[in-house]
N, C-alpha and C positions, 0 to 999 in steps of 0.2 A: 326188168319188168316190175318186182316187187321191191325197189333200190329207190327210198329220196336221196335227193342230194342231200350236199352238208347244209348249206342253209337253210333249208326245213323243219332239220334237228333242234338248228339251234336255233329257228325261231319257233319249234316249240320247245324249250327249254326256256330259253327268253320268256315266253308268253307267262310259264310254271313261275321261274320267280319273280316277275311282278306282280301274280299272282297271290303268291305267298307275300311279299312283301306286303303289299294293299290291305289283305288280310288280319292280317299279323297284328295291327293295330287292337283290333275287336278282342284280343284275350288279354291285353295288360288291366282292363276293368277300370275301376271308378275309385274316388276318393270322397270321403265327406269333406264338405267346405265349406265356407262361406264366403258371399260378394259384396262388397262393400259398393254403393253406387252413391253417387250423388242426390241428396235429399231434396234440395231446390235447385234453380235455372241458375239461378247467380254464384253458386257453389262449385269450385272444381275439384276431381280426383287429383292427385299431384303426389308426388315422394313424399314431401312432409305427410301426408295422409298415411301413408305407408308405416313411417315413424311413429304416428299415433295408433294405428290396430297393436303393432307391435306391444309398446307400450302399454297399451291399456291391456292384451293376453297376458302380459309379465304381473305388473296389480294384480289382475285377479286369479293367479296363479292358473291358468289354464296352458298347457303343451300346445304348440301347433308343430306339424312337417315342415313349415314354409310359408311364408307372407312374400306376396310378389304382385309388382301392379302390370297391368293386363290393360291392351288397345293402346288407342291414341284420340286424341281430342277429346270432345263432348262425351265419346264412349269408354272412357277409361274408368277402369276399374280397381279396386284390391284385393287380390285372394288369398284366401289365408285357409290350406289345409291340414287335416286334425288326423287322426290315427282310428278316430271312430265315432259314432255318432251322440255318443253319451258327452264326450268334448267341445262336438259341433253346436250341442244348445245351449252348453256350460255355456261357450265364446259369445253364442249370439246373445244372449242376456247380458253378458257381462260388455261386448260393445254398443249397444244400445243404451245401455247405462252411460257409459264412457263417452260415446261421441255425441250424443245429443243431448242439448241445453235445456230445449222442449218438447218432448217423448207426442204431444199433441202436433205438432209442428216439426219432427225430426228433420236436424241437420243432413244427415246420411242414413241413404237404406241397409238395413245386414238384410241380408235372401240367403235360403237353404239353399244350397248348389249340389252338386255333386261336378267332378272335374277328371276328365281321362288319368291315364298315368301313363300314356304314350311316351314313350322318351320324345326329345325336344327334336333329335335331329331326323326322327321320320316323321316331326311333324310340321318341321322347315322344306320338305317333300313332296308336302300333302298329303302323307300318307295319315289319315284320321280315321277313329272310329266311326262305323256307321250312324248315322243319325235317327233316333229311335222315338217315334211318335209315342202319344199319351199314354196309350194302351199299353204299351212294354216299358215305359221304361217311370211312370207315372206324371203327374203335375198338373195344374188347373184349368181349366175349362170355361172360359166366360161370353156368355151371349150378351152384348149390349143394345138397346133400343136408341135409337137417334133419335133427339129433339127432332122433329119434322117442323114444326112453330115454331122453333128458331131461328130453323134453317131459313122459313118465311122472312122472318120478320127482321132477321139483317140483311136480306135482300130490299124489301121495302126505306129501311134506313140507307142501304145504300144507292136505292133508286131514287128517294127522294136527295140527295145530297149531289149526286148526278144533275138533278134535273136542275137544282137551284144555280152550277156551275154552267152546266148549258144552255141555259138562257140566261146567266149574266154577259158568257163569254160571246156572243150574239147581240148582246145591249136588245133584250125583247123585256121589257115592263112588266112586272106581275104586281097584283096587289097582297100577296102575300100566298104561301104554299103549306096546306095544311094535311094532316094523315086524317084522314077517318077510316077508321077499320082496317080491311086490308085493299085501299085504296088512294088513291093521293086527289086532293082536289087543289089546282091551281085556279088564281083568281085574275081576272083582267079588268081593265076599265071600260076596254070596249070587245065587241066583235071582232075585230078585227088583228088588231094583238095577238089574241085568243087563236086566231087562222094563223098568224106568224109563228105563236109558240110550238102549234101541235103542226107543223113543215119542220123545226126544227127536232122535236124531239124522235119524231118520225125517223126521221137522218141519220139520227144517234143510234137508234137501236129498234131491230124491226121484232121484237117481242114484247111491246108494248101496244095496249089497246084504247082508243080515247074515245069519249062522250064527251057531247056540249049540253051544259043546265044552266040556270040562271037563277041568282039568288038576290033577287031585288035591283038594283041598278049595276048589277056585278054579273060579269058575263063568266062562265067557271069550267074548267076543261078538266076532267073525272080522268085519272091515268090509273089503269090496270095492267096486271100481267096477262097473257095472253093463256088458254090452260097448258098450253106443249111446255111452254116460259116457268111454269109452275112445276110440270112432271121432271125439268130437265134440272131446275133450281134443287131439288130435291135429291137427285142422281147425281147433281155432280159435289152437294152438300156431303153426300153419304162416301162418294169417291174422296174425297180431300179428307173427310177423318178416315179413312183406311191408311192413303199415305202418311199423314201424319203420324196415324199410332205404331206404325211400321218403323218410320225413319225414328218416333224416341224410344220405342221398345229394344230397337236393333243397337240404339245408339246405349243402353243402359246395360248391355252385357248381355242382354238373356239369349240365350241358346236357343237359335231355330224354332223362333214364333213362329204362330200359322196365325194370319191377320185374314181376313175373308169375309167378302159379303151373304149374307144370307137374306133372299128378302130383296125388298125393295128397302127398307128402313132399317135393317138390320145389321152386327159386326160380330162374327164367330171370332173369339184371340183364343187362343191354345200356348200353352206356354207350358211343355215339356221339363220335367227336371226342377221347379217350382213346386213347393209346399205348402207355402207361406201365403195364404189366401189373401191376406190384409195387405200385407207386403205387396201379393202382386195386385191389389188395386190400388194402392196409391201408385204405380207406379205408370201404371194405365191413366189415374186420377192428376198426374203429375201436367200432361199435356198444355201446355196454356197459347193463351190466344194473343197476340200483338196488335195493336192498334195504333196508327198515328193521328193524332186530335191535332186543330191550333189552340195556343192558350187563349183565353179569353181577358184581354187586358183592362177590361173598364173593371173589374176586382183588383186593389190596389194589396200587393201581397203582404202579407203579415195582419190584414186587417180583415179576411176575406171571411174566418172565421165567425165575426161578428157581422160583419155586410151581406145585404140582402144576393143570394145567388142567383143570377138571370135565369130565365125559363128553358133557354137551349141550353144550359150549363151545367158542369158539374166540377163538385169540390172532391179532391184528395187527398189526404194526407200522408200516405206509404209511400213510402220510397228515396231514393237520393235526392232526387229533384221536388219532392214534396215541403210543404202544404202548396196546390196548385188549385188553379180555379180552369178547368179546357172547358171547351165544346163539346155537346152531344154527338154535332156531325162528324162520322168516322170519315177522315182522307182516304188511308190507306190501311188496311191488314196486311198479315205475313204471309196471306196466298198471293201479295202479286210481288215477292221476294226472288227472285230467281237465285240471287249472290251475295252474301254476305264475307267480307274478308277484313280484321283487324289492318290498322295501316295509320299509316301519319300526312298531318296538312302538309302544307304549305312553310309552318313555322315549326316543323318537325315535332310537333303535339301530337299526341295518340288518336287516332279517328277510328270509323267503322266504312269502309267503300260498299256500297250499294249497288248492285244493278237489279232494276226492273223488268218486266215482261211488258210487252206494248200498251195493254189499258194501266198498269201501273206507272208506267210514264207519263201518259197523256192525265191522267188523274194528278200527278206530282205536278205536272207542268201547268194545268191552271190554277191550282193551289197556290204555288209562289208565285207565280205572275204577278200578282193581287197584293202579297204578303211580304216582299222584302222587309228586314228587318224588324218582323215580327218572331216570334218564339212558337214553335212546333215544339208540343210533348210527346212524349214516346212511352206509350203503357203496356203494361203486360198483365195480360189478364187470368191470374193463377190460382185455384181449387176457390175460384167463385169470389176473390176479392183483387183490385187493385191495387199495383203499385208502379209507382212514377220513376223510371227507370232514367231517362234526362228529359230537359227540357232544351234545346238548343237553339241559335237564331238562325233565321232564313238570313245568309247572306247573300242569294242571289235567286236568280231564277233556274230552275235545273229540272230535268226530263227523267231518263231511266238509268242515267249514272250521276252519282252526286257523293258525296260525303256526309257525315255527321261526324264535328269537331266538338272540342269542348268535353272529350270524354276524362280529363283526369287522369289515371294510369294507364300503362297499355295493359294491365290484368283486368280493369274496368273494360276496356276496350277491344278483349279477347272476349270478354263474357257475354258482351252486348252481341258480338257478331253470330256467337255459338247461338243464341236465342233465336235472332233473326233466322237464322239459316231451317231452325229446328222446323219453323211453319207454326200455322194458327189451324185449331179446329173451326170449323166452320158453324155448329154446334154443337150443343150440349150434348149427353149421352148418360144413359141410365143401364143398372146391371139388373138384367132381368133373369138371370137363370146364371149360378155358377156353381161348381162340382167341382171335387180333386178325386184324382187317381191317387192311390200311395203308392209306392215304391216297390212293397213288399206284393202288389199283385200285380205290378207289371215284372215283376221278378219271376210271379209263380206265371206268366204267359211266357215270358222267353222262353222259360226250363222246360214246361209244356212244347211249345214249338219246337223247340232245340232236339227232345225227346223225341218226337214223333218222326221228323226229317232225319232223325238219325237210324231210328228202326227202321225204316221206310227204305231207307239205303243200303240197311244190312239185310234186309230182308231180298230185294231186288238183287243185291250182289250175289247171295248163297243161289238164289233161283238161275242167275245169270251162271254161274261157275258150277252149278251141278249138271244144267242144260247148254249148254255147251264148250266145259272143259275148259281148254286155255284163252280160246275167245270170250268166255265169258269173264276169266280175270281183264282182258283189253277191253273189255266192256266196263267194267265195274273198275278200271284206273280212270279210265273217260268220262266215268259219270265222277268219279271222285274230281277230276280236273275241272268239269261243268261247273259243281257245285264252288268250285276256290274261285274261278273266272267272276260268277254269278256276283259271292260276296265281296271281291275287287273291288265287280263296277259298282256296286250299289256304296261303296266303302268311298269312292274314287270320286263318284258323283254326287256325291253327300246326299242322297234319295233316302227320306224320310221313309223307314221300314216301320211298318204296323204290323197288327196280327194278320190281317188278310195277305197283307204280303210275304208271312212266312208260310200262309196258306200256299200261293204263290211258288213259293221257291218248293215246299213240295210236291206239287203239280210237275214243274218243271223238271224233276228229277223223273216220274212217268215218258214225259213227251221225250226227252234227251237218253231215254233206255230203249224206246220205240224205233229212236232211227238206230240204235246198233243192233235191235234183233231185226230189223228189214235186212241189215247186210247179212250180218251170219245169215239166215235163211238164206238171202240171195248164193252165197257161197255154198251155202247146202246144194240148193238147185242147181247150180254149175255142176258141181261131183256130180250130182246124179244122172247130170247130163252126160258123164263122162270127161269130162275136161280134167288135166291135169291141177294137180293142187294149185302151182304157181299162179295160172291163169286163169284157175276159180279165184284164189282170191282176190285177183288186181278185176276180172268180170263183176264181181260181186260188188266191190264199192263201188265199182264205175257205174254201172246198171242200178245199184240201190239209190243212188244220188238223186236220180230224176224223181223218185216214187218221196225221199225223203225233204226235197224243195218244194214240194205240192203239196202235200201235207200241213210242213209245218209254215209254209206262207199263209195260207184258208186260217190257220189255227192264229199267225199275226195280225191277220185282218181282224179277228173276231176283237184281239186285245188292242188293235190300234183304236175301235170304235170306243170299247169302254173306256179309255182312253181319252177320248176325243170330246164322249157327252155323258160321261161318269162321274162322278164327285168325289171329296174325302176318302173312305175307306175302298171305294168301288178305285177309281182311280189308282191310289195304292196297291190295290194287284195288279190294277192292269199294267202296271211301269213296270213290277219284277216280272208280270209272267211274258212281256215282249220282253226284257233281256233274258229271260232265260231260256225263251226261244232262239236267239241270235247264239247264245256261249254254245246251247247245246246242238245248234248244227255245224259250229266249229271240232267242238270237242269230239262227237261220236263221227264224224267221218275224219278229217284229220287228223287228231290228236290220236283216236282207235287205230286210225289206218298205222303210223308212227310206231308205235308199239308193236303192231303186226309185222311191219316192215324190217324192225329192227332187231323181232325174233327170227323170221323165217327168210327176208331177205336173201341172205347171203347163201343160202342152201341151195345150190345150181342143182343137185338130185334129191329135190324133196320127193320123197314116194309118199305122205300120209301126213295130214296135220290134226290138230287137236280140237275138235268144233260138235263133239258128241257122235253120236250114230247119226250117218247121213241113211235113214230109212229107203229103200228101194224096193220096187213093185215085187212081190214075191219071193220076199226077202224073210226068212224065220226072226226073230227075235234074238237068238243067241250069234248069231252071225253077223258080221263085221264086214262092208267092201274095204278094199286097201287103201282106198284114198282118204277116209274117216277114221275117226277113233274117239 
């Protein structure tokens, strides 16, 4: 009756030590560090870098634990751990000295880190520590405002350059396409043209708005955005800097950003474990935008300096491919990039392979139509200046898969791809609000949390084991099992724990003690009933089950909602306190029952078990039935 099989032992035993193991992570603690990251686009982490931290900690006589480089590609990193924090800033002044040429312009970032001390091979497992938001474990806080104007106004650049492709690639006549304001006015000779043009552009794209006006013997077709055309330019301006600051935040080493819209116009970054406020805005500031122009060949190169620079044109001088004279009109940016992969031509020379998304195809595709053998430049647009990364020729005409050859080495040509791939902001962005956490008071939160969830447990256990007896130690192993399950998943799932979430977890220790006194009562009420002990116990969790799914399902509902349309810190309880729902109606019926089962089980003549005084109607206080104790 009161007998699991073997399988149930052992998969609660099983459950216990991956429990502990998942765990177990979270007590090896933290190390002072520092990360070395890549300063510019063109720059890679690589062993020899390694070489150099080294190198440069021995000069300036500073100790480290360990120098080791961390990730792969564009994300690679060097860490270099210290014995204590007095070390940690010695190193970082003394590599900032060391690796960079121009302290205004640094080569390579050093960032305050801190770094587990999980051995390697629970953490080839997955088994990692939990991941610990602002508030516990400290680091910086920045609200950015999005250029909205910019967002505009390369939209207009790119509508107008649109327009000029789409009515060439049509053979429809214009007398010339001008901006006024934030509108485009195209000019015709006749009427008529003017009806041709605005059929095609119509065709092209149903978020444009058109007027006819007349400006002397010129017939002039007024093209705006439409205002949806405007709310949406704006929304998905604000969407593409998220992913982008996501994919180089994520790609630069830092530990479990939080990237997030606020706002219509707005970008929450959170970057946990960061001290280094400057640090973490260039790093944020590092973002650059790609651009593909044609050159503008009637500037004879070497001379262009001195020569008058055309009206749509502009001069560069940074870069590989520099001094250049392009065009204003942007072809292509790095949102319509899908793939960038380093690779070789045809004459087994180092290349860059491309693939496009469907408007960045058709945009490349009437670009060369036009231009075989002309020279497309490729700019990168970084902390507000240009540099000429190549100029290459069109040798053909080519759609959403093509090459760019000519790159020189394949480490040129690893570098070029890493760029492309990283993406362009769409615009500018400004820091309007930033705050650090320190370390030392997301320290004095844990110990707080830590403290209270602890009393809270001892306090529930004595109450539990005074009231009733040996059930209350099966109770008080159950809630101890809840709580190791709890910290598992949360360990297992890499779930970002804040203070509200330790709020959470001790909540969850209430709810997960409620359904073991439903059962002990319940098994109270069987004795009292008169049943014998075996078949009070197995009635009692049978019969508490229904009362403890009703319960704690109404009580998942409440947390699937916050949940659902909660934010930030509200959302973070709500994630612990539905797993702590789920562990703890594993743990207090199963896991409780287990323990019961495992005491009393095997006793074919149990006359009396251990669950306090089963109180009965006219019953004195000093008196005992035989089925209780």
């Amino acid at each position: 009756m009161n007998r699991y099989p073997v399988w149930k032992y052992l998969l609660i035993v099983f459950a216990l030590l991956i429990g502990a193991l998942y765990t177990a992570p979270n007590y090896f603690g933290e190390t002072p560090a520092l990360q070395v990251t890549s300063g510019r686009s063109t720059i890679n982490v690589t062993g020899a870098t390694t070489t150099m931290v080294e190198d440069a900690l021995k000069r300036a006589g500073v100790p480290s634990t360990g120098v080791s480089l961390q990730g792969s590609g564009h994300s690679t990193s060097v860490s270099a751990r210290f014995a204590g924090t007095e070390e940690q800033f010695k190193a970082k002044t003394a590599l900032e000295r060391e690796l960079n040429r121009d302290p205004s312009n640094p080569d390579y970032i050093v960032t305050v880190n801190l770094v587990t001390n999980t051995p390697d091979w629970m953490q080839k497992i997955g088994a990692d520590p939990m991941s610990l938001g602002l508030d516990l474990r400290g680091g910086v806080h920045f609200l950015l405002q999005v250029d909205t104007k910019a967002v505009f106004e390369n939209k207009i650049k790119a509508l107008q350059a649109a327009v000029r492709s789409n009515l060439r690639e049509k053979d429809v006549r214009h007398a010339g396409i001008e901006r006024v304001g934030d509108t485009l006015e195209v000019r015709f000779r006749d009427a008529a043209t003017r009806t041709a043009a605005r059929n095609v552009l119509a065709a092209q794209s149903q978020e444009l708005a058109f007027a006819d006006a007349a400006d002397g013997a010129d017939q002039k077709l007024v093209i705006t955005l439409k205002p949806e055309a405007l709310k949406r330019t704006v929304e998905d301006g604000v969407k593409q800097n998220i992913v982008t600051l996501s994919k180089r935040i994520n790609e630069l080493g830092t530990t479990e950003p939080i990237i997030q819209q606020q706002g219509a116009d707005r970008i929450v970054v959170q970057l946990p474990g960061v001290q280094d406020v400057a640090r973490a805005k260039d790093i944020i500031g590092r973002t650059a935008t790609l651009e593909l122009r044609m050159v503008d060949n009637s500037v004879t190169p070497g001379t262009e300096l001195s020569a008058a620079i055309p009206l749509n044109s502009e001069l560069f001088t940074e870069g590989r491919g520099a001094p250049i004279v392009v065009s204003k009109d942007i072809v292509l940016t790095g949102e319509y990039i899908s793939s960038a992969v380093a690779s070789f031509d045809s004459n087994q020379q180092p290349a860059v392979s491309l693939d496009l998304n469907g408007d960045g195809g058709r945009r490349m595709r009437l670009t060369t139509r036009d231009n075989i053998g002309k020279r497309m430049a490729i700019l990168l647009k970084e902390k507000g200046k240009y540099s000429v990364l190549s100029a290459p020729v069109i040798q053909s005409e080519f759609g959403s898969n093509f090459q760019i050859t000519n790159m020189g080495t394949s480490q040129d040509a690893n570098e070029l791809a890493l760029l492309l791939r990283s993406g362009a902001l769409s615009a500018p962005m400004e820091f309007v609000e930033e705050r650090v956490i320190g370390p030392q008071l997301g320290a004095e939160n844990i110990s707080r949390g830590i403290h209270s969830t602890v009393w809270g447990f001892v306090a529930i256990a004595i109450f539990m084991i005074i009231y009733y007896h040996l059930f209350g130690v099966f109770s008080a192993l159950a809630l101890a099992a809840n709580v190791l399950f709890l910290l598992a998943l949360l360990s297992m799932l890499q779930i970002t724990l804040t203070l509200p979430g330790i709020a959470a977890i001790a909540l969850a220790l209430g709810i997960a003690i409620d359904s073991n006194v439903l059962v002990n009562e319940r098994i109270r009420e069987e004795l009292r009933a008169g049943a014998a002990p075996q078949a009070a116990i197995s009635a009692g969790f049978k019969h508490a089950w229904d009362t403890i799914v009703d319960s704690n399902v109404t009580t998942l509902i409440v947390g699937l909602a916050l949940l659902i349309f909660g934010s930030g810190p509200v959302r973070g309880f709500a994630v612990v306190h539905c797993l702590g729902i789920l562990t703890s109606m594993f743990s207090a019926v199963f896991v409780a029952r287990g323990f019961a089962n495992l005491w009393y089980g095997r006793k074919k003549k149990l006359t009396k078990i251990s669950i306090g005084t089963v109180w009965q109607p006219g019953m004195s206080p000093t008196k005992k039935p035989a089925s209780g104790q």
